[in-house]
C-alpha positions as CSV (number, residue, x, y, z in Angstrom):
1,X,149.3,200.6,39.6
2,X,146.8,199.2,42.5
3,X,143.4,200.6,42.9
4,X,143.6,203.3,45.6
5,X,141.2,202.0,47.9
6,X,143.3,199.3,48.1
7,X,146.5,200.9,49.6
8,X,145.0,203.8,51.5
9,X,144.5,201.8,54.6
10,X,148.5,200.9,53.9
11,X,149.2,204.6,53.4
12,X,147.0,205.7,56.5
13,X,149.2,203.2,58.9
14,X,152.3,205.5,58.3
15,X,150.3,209.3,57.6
16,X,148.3,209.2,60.7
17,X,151.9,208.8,62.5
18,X,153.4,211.8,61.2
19,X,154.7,210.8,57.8
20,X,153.9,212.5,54.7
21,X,152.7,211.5,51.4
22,X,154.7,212.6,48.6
23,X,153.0,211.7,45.0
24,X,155.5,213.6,42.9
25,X,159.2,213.7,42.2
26,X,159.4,217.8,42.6
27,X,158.1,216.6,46.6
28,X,160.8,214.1,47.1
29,X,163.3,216.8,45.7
30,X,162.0,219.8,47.9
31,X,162.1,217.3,50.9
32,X,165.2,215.7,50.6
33,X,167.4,218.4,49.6
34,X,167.2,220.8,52.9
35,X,169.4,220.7,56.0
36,X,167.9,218.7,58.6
37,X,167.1,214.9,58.8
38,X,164.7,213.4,57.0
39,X,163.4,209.5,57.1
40,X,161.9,207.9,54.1
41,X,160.2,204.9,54.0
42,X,159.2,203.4,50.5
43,X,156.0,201.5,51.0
44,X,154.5,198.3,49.4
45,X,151.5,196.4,49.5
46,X,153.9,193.1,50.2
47,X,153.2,191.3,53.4
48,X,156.4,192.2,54.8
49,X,155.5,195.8,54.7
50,X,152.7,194.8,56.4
51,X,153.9,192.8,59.0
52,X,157.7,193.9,59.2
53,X,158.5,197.0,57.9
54,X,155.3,199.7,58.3
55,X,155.1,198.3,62.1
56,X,159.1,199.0,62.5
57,X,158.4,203.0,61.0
58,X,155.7,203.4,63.2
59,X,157.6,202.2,66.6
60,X,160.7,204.5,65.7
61,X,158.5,207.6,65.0
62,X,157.7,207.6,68.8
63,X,161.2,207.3,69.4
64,X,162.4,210.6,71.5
65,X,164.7,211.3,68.8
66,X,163.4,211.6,65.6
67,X,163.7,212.8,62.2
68,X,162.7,216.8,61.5
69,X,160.8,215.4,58.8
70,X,159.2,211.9,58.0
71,X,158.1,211.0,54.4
72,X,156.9,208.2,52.3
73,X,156.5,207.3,48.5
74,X,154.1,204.0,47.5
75,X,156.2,201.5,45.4
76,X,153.6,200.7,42.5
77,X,151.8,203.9,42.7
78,X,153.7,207.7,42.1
79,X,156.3,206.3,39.7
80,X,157.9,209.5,39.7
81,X,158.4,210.3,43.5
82,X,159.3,206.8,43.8
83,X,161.9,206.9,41.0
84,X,163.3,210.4,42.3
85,X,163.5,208.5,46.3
86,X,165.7,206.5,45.2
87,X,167.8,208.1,42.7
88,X,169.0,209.7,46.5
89,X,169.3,205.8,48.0
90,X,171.8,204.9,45.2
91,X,174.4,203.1,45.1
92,X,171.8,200.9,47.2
93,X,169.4,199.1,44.3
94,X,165.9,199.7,44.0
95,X,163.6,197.7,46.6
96,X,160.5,197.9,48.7
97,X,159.9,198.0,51.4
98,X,163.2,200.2,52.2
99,X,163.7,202.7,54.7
100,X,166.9,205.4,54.6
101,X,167.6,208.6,57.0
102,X,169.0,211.3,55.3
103,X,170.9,214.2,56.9
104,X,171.4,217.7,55.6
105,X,170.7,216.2,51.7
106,X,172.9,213.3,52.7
107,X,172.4,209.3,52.6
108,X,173.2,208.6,56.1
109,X,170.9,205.2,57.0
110,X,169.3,202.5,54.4
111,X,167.5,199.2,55.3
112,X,166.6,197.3,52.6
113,X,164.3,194.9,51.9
114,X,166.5,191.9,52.3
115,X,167.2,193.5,55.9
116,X,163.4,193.7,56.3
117,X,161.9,190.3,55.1
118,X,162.0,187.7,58.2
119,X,163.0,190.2,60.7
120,X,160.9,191.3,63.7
121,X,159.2,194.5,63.1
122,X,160.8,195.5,67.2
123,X,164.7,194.7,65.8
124,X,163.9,196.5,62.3
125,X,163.1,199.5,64.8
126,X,165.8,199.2,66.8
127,X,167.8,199.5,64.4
128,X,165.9,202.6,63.2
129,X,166.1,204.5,66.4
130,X,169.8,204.0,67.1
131,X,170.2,205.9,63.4
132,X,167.7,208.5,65.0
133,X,169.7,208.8,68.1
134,X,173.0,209.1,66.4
135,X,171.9,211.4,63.6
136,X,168.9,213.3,64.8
């Protein structure tokens, strides 16, 4: 685990758009098993969540269409809400930064880190708001 004064300013870049925080797996559940979309970013302290991926959430949040609900776990923080985020991602393996859209309790977008690393964060949000546009 990192000290938390060390990732609030990383969690603050994505809360202060809209997302929320959620610190325990009975969260994650209670979000993700509605009807309605939800996007879910798992967050890092690497540099491309800094430069790439956080950047790319925050450009597609302002996108007209959005998600009825925005959430985030921290990868090396809440193991539980992490773990629980992406039991829902599988068969896609565990990585952070990721992003995934789900609608009505449903896997329906996933970027993973692979897709994140050395990729504008603009194209990574792109790619984001043509997910929100086709299942928002």
């Amino acid at each position: 685990m990192y000290p938390e004064y060390l990732v609030e300013p990383m969690r603050a870049e994505l809360t202060k758009v809209g997302f929320e925080e959620m610190k325990t797996a009975e969260e994650v559940d209670n979000a993700l098993t509605g009807e309605g979309t939800v996007f879910v970013v798992v967050n890092s302290v690497c540099g491309c969540a800094a430069a790439n991926a956080r950047p790319a959430a925050r450009l597609a949040a302002s996108n007209e269409k959005h998600p009825d609900k925005m959430i985030t776990v921290f990868a090396g923080m809440e193991k539980d809400a992490v773990d629980r985020a992406r039991s829902y991602m599988m068969p896609f393996p565990p990585s952070s930064p990721a992003m995934a859209l789900f609608k009505d309790g449903k896997l329906v977008h996933m970027i993973e880190r692979h897709q994140i690393e050395g990729r504008p964060a603009q194209m990574i949000a792109e790619n984001l708001m043509g997910a929100f546009d086709q299942y928002c």
